[in-house]
C-alpha positions as CSV (number, residue, x, y, z in Angstrom):
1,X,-152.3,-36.1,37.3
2,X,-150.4,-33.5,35.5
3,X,-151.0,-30.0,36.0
4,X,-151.5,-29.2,32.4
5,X,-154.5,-31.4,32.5
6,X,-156.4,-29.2,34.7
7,X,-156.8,-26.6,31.7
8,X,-158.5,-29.1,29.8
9,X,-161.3,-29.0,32.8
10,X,-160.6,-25.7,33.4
11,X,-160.4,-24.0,30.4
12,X,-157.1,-23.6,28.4
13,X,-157.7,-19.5,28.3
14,X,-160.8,-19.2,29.9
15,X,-162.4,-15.5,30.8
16,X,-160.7,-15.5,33.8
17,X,-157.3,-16.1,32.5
18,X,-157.9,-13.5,29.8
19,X,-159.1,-11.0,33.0
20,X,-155.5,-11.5,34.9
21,X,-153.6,-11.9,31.6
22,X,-155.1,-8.1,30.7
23,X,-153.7,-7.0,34.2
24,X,-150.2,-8.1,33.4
25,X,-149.8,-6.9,29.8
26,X,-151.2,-3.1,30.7
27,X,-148.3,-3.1,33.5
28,X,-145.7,-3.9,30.8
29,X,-147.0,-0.4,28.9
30,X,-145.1,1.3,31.7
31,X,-142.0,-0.7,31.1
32,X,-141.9,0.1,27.6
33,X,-141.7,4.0,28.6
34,X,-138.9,3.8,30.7
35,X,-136.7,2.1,29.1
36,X,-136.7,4.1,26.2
37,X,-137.9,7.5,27.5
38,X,-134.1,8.7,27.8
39,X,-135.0,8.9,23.4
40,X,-137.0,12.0,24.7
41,X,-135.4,13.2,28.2
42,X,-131.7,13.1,26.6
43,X,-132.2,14.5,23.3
44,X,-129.9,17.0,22.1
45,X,-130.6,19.9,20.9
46,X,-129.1,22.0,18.2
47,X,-126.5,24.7,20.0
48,X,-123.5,26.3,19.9
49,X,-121.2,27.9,22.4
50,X,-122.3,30.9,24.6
51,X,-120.6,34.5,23.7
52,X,-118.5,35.4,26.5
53,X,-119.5,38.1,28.7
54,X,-123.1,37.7,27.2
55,X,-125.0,36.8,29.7
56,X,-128.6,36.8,28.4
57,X,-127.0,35.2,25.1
58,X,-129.6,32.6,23.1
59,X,-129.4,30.2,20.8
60,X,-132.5,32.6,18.9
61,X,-130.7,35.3,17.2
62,X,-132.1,38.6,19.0
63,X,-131.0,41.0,16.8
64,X,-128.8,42.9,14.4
65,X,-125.7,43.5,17.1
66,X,-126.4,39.7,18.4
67,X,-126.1,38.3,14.8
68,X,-122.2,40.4,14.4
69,X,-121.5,38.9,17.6
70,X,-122.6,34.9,17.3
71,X,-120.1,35.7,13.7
72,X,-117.3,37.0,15.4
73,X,-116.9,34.2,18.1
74,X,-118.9,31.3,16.7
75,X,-116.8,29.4,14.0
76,X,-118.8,28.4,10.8
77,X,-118.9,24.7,9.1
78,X,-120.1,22.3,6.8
79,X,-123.3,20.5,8.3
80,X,-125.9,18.5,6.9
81,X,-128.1,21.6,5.7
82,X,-125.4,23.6,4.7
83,X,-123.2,25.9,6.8
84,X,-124.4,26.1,10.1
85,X,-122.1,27.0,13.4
86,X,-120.0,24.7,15.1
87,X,-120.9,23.7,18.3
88,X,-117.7,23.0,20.6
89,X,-115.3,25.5,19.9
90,X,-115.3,29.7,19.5
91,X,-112.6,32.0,18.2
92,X,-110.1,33.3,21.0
93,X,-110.2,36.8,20.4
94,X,-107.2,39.0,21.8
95,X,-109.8,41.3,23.6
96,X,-112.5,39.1,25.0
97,X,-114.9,42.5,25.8
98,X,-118.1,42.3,24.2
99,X,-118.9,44.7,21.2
100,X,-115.2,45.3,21.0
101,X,-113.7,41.9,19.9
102,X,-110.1,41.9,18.4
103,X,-109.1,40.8,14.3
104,X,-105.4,41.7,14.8
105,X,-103.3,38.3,13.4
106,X,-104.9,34.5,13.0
107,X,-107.6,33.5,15.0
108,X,-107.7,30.2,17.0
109,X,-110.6,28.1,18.1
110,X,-111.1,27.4,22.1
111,X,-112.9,24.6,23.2
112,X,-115.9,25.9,25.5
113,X,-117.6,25.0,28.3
114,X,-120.6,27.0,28.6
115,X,-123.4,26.5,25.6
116,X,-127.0,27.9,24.5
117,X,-129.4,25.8,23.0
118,X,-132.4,25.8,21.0
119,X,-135.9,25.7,22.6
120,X,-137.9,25.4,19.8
121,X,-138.4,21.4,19.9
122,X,-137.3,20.5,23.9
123,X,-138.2,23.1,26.9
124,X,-135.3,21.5,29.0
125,X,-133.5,18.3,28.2
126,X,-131.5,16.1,30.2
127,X,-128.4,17.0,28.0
128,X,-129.0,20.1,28.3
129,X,-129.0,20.3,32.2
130,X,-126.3,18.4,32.7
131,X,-123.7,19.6,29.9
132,X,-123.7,16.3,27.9
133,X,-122.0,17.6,25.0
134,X,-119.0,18.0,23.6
135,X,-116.3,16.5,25.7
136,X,-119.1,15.1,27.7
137,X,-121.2,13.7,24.8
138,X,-120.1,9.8,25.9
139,X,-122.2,10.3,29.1
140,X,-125.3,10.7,27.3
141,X,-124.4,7.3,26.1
142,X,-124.2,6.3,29.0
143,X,-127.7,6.7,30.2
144,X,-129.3,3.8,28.2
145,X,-126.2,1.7,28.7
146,X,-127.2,1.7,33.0
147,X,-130.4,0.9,32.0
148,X,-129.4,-2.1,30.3
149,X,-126.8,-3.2,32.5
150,X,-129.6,-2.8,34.8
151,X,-131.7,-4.9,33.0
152,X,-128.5,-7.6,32.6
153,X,-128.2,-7.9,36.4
154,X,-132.0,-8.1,37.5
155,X,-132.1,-10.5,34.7
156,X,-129.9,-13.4,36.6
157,X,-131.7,-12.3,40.3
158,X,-135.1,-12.2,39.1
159,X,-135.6,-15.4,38.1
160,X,-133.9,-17.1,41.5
161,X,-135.8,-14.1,43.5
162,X,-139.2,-15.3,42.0
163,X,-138.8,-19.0,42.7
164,X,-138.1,-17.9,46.2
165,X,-140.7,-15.5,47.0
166,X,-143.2,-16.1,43.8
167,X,-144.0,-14.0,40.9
168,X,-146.4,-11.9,42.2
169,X,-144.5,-10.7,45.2
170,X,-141.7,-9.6,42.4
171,X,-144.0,-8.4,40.5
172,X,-145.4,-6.2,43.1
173,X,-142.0,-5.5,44.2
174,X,-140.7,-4.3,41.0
175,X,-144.0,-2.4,40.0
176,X,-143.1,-0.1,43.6
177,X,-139.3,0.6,42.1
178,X,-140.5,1.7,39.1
179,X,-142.8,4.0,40.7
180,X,-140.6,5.4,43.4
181,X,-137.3,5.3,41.2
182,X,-138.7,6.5,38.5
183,X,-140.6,9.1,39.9
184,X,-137.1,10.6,41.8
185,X,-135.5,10.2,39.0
186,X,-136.9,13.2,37.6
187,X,-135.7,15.4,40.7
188,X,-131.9,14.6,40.6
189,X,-129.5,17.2,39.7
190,X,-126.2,15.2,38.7
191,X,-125.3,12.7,36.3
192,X,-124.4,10.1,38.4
193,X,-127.5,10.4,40.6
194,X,-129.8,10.1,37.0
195,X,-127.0,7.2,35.8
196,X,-128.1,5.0,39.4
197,X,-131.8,5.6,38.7
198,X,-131.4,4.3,35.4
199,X,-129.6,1.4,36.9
200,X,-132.6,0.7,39.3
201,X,-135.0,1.0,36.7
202,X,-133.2,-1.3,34.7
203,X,-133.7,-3.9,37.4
204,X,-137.2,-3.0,38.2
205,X,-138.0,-3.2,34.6
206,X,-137.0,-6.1,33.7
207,X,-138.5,-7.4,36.8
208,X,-142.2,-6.3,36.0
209,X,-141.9,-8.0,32.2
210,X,-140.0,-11.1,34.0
211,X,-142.7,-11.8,36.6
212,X,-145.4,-10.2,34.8
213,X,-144.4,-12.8,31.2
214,X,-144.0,-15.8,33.8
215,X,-146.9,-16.0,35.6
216,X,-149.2,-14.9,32.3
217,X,-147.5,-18.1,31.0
218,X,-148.0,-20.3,34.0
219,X,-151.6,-19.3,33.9
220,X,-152.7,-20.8,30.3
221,X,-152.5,-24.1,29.0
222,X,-149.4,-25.0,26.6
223,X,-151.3,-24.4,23.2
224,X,-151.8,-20.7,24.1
225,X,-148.3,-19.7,25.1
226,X,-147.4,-18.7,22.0
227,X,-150.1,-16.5,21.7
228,X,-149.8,-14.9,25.4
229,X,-146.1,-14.5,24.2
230,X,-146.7,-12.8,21.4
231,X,-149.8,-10.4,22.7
232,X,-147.5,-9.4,25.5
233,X,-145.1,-8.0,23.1
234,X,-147.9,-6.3,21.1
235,X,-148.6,-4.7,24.8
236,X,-145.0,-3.7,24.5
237,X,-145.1,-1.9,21.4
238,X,-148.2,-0.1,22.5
239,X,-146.0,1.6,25.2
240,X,-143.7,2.7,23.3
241,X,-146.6,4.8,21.0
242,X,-148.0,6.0,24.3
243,X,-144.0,7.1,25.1
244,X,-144.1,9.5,21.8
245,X,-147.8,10.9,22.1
246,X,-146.7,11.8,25.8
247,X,-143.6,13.2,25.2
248,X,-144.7,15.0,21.6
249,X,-147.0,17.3,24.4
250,X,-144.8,17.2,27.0
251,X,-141.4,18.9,26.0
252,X,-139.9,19.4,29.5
253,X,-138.3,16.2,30.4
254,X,-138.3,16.3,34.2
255,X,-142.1,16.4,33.3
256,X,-141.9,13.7,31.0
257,X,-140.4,11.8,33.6
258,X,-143.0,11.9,35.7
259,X,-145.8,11.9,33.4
260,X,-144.4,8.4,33.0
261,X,-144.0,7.3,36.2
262,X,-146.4,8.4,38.4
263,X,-149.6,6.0,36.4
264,X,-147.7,3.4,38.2
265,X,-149.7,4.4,41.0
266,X,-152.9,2.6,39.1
267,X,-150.9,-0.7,39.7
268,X,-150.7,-0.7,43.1
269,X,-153.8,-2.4,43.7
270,X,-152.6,-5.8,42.0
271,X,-151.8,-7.5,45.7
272,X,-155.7,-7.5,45.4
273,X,-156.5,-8.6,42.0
274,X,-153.2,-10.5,40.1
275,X,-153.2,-14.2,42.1
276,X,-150.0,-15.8,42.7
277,X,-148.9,-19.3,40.2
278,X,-150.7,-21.9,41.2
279,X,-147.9,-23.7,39.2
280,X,-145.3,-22.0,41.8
281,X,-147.2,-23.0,44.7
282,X,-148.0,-26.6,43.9
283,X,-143.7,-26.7,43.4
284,X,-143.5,-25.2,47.0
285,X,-146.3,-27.3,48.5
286,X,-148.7,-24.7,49.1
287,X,-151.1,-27.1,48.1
288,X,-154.2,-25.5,49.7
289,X,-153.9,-22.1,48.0
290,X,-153.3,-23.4,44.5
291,X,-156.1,-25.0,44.9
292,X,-157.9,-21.8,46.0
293,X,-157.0,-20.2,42.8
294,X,-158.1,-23.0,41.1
295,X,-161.4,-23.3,42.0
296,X,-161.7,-19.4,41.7
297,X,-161.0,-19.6,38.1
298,X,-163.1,-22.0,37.8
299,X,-166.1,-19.9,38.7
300,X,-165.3,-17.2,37.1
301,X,-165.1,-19.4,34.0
302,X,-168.4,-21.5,34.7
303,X,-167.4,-24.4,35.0
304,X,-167.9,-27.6,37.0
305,X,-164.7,-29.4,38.3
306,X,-165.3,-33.0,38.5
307,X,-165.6,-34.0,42.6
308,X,-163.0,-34.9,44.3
309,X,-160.6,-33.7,41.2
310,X,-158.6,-31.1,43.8
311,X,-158.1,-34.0,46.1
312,X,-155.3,-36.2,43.7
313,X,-152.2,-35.0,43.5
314,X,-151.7,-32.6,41.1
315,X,-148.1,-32.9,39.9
316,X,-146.2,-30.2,37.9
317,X,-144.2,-32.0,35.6
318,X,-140.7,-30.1,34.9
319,X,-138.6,-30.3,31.6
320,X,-135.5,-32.5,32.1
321,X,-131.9,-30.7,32.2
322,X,-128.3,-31.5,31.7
323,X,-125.2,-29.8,31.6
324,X,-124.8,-27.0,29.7
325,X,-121.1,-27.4,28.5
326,X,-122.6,-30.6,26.8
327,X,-123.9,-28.0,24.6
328,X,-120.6,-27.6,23.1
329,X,-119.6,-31.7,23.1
330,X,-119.9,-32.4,19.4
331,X,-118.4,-29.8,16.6
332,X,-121.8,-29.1,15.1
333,X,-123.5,-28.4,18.4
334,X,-121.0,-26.1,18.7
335,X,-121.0,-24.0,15.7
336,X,-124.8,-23.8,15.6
337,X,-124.7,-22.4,19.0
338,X,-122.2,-20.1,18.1
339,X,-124.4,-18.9,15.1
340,X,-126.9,-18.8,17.1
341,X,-125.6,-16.9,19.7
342,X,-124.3,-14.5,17.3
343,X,-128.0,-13.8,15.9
344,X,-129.2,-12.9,19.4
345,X,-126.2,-10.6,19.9
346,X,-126.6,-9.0,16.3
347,X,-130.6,-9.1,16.6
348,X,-130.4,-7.4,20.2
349,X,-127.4,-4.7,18.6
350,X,-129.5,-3.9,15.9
351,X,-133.1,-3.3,17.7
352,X,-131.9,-1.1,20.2
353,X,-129.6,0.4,18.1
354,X,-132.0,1.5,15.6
355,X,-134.3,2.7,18.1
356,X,-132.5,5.0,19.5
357,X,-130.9,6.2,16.5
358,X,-134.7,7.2,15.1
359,X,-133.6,10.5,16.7
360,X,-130.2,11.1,14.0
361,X,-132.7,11.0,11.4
362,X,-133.6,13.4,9.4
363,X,-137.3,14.8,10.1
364,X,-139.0,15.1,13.3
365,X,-137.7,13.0,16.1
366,X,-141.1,12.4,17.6
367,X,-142.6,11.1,14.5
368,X,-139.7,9.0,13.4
369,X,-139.9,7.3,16.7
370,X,-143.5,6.4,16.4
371,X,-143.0,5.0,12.9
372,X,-140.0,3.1,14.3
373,X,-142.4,1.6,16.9
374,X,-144.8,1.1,14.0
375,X,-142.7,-1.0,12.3
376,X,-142.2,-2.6,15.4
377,X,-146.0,-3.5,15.4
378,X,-146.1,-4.8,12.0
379,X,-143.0,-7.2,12.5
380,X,-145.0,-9.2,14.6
381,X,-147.9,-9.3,12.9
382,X,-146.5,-10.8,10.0
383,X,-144.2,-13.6,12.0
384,X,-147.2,-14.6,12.8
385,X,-148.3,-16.5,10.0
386,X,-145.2,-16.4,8.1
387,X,-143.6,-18.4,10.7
388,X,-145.5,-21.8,9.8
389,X,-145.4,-20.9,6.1
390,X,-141.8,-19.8,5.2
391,X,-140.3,-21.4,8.1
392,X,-137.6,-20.7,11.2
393,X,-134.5,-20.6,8.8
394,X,-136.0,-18.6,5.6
395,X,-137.8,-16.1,7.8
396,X,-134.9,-15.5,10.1
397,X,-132.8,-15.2,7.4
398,X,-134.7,-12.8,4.9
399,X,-135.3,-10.4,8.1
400,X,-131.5,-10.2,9.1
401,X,-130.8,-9.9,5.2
402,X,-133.7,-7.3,4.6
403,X,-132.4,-5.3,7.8
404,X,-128.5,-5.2,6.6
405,X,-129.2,-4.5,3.2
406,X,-132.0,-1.5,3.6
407,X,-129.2,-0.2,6.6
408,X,-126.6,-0.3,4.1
409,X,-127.7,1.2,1.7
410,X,-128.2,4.6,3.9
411,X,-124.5,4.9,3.5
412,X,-125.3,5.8,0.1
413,X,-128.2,8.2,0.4
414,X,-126.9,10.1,3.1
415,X,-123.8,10.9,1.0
416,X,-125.4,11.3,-2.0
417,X,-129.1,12.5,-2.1
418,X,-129.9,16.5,-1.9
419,X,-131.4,17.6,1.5
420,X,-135.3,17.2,0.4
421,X,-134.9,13.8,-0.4
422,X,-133.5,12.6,2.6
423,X,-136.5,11.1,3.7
424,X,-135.4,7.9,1.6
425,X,-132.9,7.3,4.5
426,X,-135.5,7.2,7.3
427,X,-137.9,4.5,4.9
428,X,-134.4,2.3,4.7
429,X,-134.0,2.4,8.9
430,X,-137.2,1.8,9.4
431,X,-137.3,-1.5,6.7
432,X,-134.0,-2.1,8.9
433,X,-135.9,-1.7,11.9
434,X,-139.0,-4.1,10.7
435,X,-136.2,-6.7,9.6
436,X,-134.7,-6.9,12.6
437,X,-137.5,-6.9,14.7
438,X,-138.9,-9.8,13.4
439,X,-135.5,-11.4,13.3
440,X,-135.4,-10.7,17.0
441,X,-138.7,-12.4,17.6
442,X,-138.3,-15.6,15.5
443,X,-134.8,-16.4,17.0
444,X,-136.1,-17.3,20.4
445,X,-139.1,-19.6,19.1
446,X,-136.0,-21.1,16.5
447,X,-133.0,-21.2,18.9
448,X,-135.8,-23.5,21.1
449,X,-136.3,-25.9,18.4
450,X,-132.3,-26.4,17.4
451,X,-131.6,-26.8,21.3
452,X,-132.4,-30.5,22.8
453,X,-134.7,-30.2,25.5
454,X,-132.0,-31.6,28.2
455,X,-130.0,-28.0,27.1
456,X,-133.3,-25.9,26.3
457,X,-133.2,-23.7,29.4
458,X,-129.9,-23.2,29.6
459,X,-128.9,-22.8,25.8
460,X,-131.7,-20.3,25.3
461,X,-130.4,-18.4,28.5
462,X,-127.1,-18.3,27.4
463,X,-128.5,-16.5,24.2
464,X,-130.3,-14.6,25.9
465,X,-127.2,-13.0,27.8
466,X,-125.9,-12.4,24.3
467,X,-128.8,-10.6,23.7
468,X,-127.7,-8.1,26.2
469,X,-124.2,-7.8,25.1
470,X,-125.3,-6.8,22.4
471,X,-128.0,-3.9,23.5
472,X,-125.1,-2.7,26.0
473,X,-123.0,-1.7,22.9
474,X,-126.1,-0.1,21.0
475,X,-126.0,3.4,22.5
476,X,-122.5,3.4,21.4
477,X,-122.8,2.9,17.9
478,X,-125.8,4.7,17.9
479,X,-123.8,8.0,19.1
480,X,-120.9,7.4,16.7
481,X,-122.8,10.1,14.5
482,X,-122.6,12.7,17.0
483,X,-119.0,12.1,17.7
484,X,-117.9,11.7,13.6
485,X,-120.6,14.6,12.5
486,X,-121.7,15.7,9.1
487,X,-123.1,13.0,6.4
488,X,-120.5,10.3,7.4
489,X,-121.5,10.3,10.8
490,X,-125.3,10.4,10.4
491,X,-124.7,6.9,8.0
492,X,-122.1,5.0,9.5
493,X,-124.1,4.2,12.5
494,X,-126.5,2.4,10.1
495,X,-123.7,0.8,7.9
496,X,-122.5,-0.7,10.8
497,X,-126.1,-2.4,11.9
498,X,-126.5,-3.1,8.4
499,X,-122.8,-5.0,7.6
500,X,-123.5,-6.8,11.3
501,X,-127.2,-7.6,10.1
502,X,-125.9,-9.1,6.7
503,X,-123.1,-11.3,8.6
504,X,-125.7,-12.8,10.9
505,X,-128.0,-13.3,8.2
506,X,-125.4,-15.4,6.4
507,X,-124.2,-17.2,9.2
508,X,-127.7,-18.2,10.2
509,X,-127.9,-20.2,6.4
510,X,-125.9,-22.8,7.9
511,X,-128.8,-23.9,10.6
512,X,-131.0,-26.6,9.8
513,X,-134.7,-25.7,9.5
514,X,-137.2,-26.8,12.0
515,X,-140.6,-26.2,10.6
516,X,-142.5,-29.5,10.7
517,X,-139.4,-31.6,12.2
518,X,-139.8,-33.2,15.7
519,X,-138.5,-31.4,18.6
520,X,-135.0,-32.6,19.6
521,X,-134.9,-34.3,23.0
522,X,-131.3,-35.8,23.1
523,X,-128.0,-34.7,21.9
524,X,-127.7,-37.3,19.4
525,X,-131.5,-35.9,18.0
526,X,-130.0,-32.4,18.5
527,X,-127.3,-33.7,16.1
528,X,-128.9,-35.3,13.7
529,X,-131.4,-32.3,13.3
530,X,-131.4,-31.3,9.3
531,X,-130.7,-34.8,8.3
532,X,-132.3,-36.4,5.3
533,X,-134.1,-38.7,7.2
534,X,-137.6,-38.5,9.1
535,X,-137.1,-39.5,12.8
536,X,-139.9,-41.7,14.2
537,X,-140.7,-42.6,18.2
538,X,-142.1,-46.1,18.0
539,X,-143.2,-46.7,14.5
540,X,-144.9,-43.6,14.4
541,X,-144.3,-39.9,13.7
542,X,-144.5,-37.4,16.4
543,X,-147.1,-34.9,15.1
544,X,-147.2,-33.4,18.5
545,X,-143.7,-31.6,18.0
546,X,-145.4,-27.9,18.1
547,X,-147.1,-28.7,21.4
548,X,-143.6,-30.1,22.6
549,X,-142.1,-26.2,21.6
550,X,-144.5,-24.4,23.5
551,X,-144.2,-26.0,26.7
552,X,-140.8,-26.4,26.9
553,X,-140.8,-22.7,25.8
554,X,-143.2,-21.8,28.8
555,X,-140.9,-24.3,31.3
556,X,-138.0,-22.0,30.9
557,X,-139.4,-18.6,30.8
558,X,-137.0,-17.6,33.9
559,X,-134.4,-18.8,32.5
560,X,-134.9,-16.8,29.3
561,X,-134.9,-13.3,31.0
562,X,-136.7,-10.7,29.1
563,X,-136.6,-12.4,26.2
564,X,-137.5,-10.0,22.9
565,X,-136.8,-6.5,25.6
């Protein structure tokens, strides 16, 4: 017998799936921290060059004398509330003393390499430890860009390491990284010591939502995976609101850091409590102890396995495969992959990149964030039930649409609305930020129905890896407003999401819709996908096409990597 028909004696979500599925979404909370806490840790404050020879100078003016001596050294320019003081450069004064500067002939402006900042939002920041400014401001960048990379190169071990080992022995694995490297990472001293922690959290990250998604999904039968896959998410969010109530009381970030970290110590005791995949034993043979589990759930669900039910051989039955390069056989197998590959990259881009940019805004960076997430919250929510209503196509597209046009339109407001009215800009990101977040969930539940089910695994996996070509370039755009400054720089950012948004969108018109069409299973029902005719499988019409979705999305969760993260 099939595997899957256990859950319909067992219980297809039973109370003791719901127990260990808890377990493995709470651990994802801590996931969702690290991998954006560098929002918080790596902020930058406001600041300006240090006077020379001053050395008890502040960003806070002190007094009269310390006022005539930030305006003799600090140049003055036009910022987004006015003039304020530049930040890189001072005036090279003949005689450098103190109190008795020089004004003979032109002055010239000095880069520096020595700065003061302003305490009044961050105690100590990471930027401001470590000198990422100014000629140094691309580092900062790269802190969330070894965390991705990270994520990018756990992504392709995880998956073979978890099929070797199981998923709970990488889960537990991972969940001891993220404590120890993230814990130490709040003690280093240099950047390149905080860059390779980043890098290991990456890959420890990714490994607790991998292992942690995969055996959730190999613990439920098929007609709740979309729901475990979406709740997990919604788990995911949550993290991200505990990330901004933490840091919005803890201002110091080598606390932060910690304060982050350290409640990974609560997971430890999961070797007791999280089983291992039945499905990944009965693969490995490990016959007895899938059994074991088995049974256990089925006490803890009262109910009564039929005798001698454990005896037959339970099978697991596996989703056929094929070459991937047949994905790109026939011309419109190609271009819909190409669109489709496009959307993930764009989807990904825009997601992270809008995260992280929710501290450019204008307002408070804390509370930006957490509306940011908010949105994030509500995305879901509405996919939903607007998935099965609207459809794949319409709703894909009318995200990636919403998102570009709401991010384009910043250009404008930024430019062109007075200061107190500036909080327009931050409503358009964050309708950019619920666009594309729903875009970015919908295109893994749409790029499985377009794909035959011999390509499924692959074809999704290949997005997938888009996916994180495009987050790796995120902090990078992101930053382009610190590097271009004034009102340009705060809006081009979100002009480029927005024109990148828009393209995808428009590209993504050309896929056929899926809603309430049968799943394709060859090439040739791949191909003929969109087609004004209804296919049928032996006289009859295959209702069961939604069932078909979900498993094959649950068959090829490793291959998928971290799928919406």
């Amino acid at each position: 017998m099939d595997f899957d028909e256990v859950f319909e004696l067992l219980g297809e979500f039973g109370p003791y799936q719901k127990r260990i599925y808890f377990f493995l979404c709470v651990q994802v909370i801590a996931c969702a921290c690290q991998t954006f806490s560098v929002i918080f840790t790596g902020a930058i404050p406001h600041f300006r060059c240090s006077i020379p020879g001053l050395d008890n100078d502040t960003y806070e003016i002190q007094d009269e004398n310390h006022q005539e001596l930030v305006d003799a050294y600090i140049p003055v320019k036009l910022g987004k509330l006015g003039e304020e003081y530049q930040s890189c450069s001072l005036y090279n004064h003949y005689n450098t003393s103190v109190g008795n500067w020089s004004t003979v002939g032109n002055l010239t402006q000095d880069a520096c390499y020595d700065w003061v900042y302003d305490k009044s939002i961050f105690r100590t920041t990471v930027t401001e430890e470590m000198g990422l400014v100014c000629n140094n401001i691309v580092k900062r960048s790269h802190l969330p860009m070894f965390y991705i990379l990270g994520s990018l190169f756990g992504s392709f071990g995880i998956g073979t390491l978890s099929d070797w080992f199981g998923r709970k022995t990488l889960l537990y694995i991972t969940i001891i990284g993220q404590l120890v490297v993230g814990t130490a990472s709040a003690w280093v001293t240099n950047f390149t010591a905080l860059a390779l922690c980043r890098f290991m959290l990456g890959i420890s990250g990714v490994g607790c939502f991998l292992a942690g998604f995969s055996l959730g999904m190999e613990l439920v039968a098929p007609s709740k995976r979309v729901w475990t896959g979406i709740i997990i998410e919604v788990f995911y969010t949550f993290g991200e609101m505990l990330l901004a109530g933490v840091a919005y009381f803890v201002r110091d970030w080598r606390y932060l850091q910690m304060a982050i970290s350290l409640p990974a110590i609560l997971f430890l005791p999961y070797w007791w409590i999280i089983p291992e995949s039945p499905r990944w034993l009965l693969t490995k043979g490990r016959r007895k102890q899938a059994y074991a589990v088995i049974q256990k759930a089925a006490v803890v669900n009262k109910v009564r396995l039929p005798p001698g039910l454990l005896d037959r051989q339970v099978q697991v039955k596996e989703a056929p495969k094929s070459k991937i390069w047949l994905l790109f056989s026939r011309k419109i197998l190609l271009v819909r992959s190409v669109v489709l590959f496009f959307n993930w990259c764009v989807c990904s881009l825009v997601y992270y990149g809008l995260t992280l940019n929710s501290g450019y805004l204008y307002g408070d960076l804390h509370l930006n964030f957490f509306l940011s997430v908010l949105t994030e919250f509500i995305s879901y929510c509405l996919c939903i039930p607007l998935l099965d209503r609207l459809g794949r196509r319409t709703l894909h597209c009318s995200a990636m649409l919403t998102s570009g046009l709401a991010c384009c339109s910043t250009i404008l407001t930024v430019l062109y609305l007075p200061e107190d009215r500036q909080w327009v800009t931050t409503i358009l990101a964050m309708v950019g930020k619920l666009g594309a977040s729903a875009a970015f969930a919908v295109v893994f539940i749409y790029s499985s129905e377009i794909f035959p089910t011999i390509l499924r695994s692959g074809g999704v996996g290949i997005g997938s890896m888009f996916a994180r070509i495009g987050a790796l370039a995120a902090p990078y755009i992101a930053d382009l407003g610190v590097l271009i400054g004034g009102n340009l720089g705060l809006g081009l950012p979100l002009l480029v999401f927005g024109l990148g948004s828009v393209a995808a969108g428009a590209a993504a018109l050309t896929l056929p819709e899926t809603l309430n069409r049968p799943l394709p299973e060859t090439i040739e029902d791949a191909v003929n996908l969109g087609r004004k005719f209804s296919s049928e499988r032996n006289g009859t019409y295959d209702v069961h096409f939604m069932e078909l979705t979900v498993l094959d999305i649950g068959t090829s969760v490793e291959d998928t990597e971290e799928d919406l993260h």
